[in-house]
C-alpha positions in Angstrom: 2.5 -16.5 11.1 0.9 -13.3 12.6 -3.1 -12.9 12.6 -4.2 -9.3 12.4 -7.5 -9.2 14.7 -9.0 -5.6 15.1 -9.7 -5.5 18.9 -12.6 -3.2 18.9 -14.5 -5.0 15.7 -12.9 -8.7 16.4 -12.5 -9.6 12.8 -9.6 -10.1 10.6 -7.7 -7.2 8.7 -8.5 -6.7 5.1 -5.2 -6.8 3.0 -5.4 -3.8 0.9 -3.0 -5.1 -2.7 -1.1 -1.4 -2.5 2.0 -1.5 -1.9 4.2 1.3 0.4 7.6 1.9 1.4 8.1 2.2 5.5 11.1 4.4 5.6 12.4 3.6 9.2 14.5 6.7 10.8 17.3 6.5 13.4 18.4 8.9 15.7 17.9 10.7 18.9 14.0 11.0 20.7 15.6 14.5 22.0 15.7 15.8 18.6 13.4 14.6 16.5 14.6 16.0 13.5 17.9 15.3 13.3 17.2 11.6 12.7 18.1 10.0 9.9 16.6 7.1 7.2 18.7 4.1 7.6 16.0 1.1 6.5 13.5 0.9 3.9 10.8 -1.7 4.1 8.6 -2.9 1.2 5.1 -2.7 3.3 1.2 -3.3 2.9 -1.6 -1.6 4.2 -3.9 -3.6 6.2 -7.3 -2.5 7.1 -10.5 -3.4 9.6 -13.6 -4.0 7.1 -15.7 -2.8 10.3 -14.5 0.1 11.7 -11.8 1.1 8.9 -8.9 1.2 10.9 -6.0 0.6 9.1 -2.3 -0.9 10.2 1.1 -1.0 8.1 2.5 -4.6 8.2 6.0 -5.1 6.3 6.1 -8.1 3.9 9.2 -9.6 3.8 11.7 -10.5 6.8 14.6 -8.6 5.2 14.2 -4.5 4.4 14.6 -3.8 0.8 17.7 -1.7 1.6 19.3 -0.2 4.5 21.9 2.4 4.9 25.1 0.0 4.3 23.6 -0.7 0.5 25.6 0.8 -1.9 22.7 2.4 -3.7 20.5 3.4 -1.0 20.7 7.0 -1.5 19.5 6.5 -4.8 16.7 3.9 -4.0 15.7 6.3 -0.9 15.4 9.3 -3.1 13.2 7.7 -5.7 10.9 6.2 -3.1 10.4 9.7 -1.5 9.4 10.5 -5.3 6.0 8.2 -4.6 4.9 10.5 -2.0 1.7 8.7 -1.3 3.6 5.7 -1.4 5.6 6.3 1.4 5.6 6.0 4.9 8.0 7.8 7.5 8.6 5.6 11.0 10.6 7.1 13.4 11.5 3.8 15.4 10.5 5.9 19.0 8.6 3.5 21.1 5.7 5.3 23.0 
């Protein structure tokens, strides 16, 4: 089990109870746009009661769907519906 520490405050994340959707993209770090949603996570928000910094932390082990489900298209559009809801990662490491 992971401990969320804030380093600047050293305290514990706050669990916030609303619930997002971390749409994870694939495709090229050269062009940005051309990648593609292939994984969507059911996620939290987690955030530092000192400073107010705030982290995304996925709940469950296994995405809600990915892009081999038969209805993703259709679980993907209706999760893009909850615009404040979701989250777009792009998967490029920094």
């Amino acid at each position: 089990m992971a401990i969320e520490i804030c380093h600047k405050c050293q305290v514990r994340f706050r669990n916030d109870p609303t619930k997002v959707y971390l749409i994870e993209l694939k495709g090229s770090s050269e062009q940005p746009l051309a990648a593609k949603p292939f994984t969507i996570w059911l996620a939290g928000i987690h955030e530092c009661p000192g400073c107010g910094f705030k982290i995304v932390k996925i709940r469950d082990r296994r995405p809600l769907r990915t892009i081999i489900d038969k209805d993703f298209a259709e679980v993907l559009a209706r999760v893009q519906e909850e615009r404040n809801k979701a989250i777009v990662y792009t998967g490029a490491e920094e």
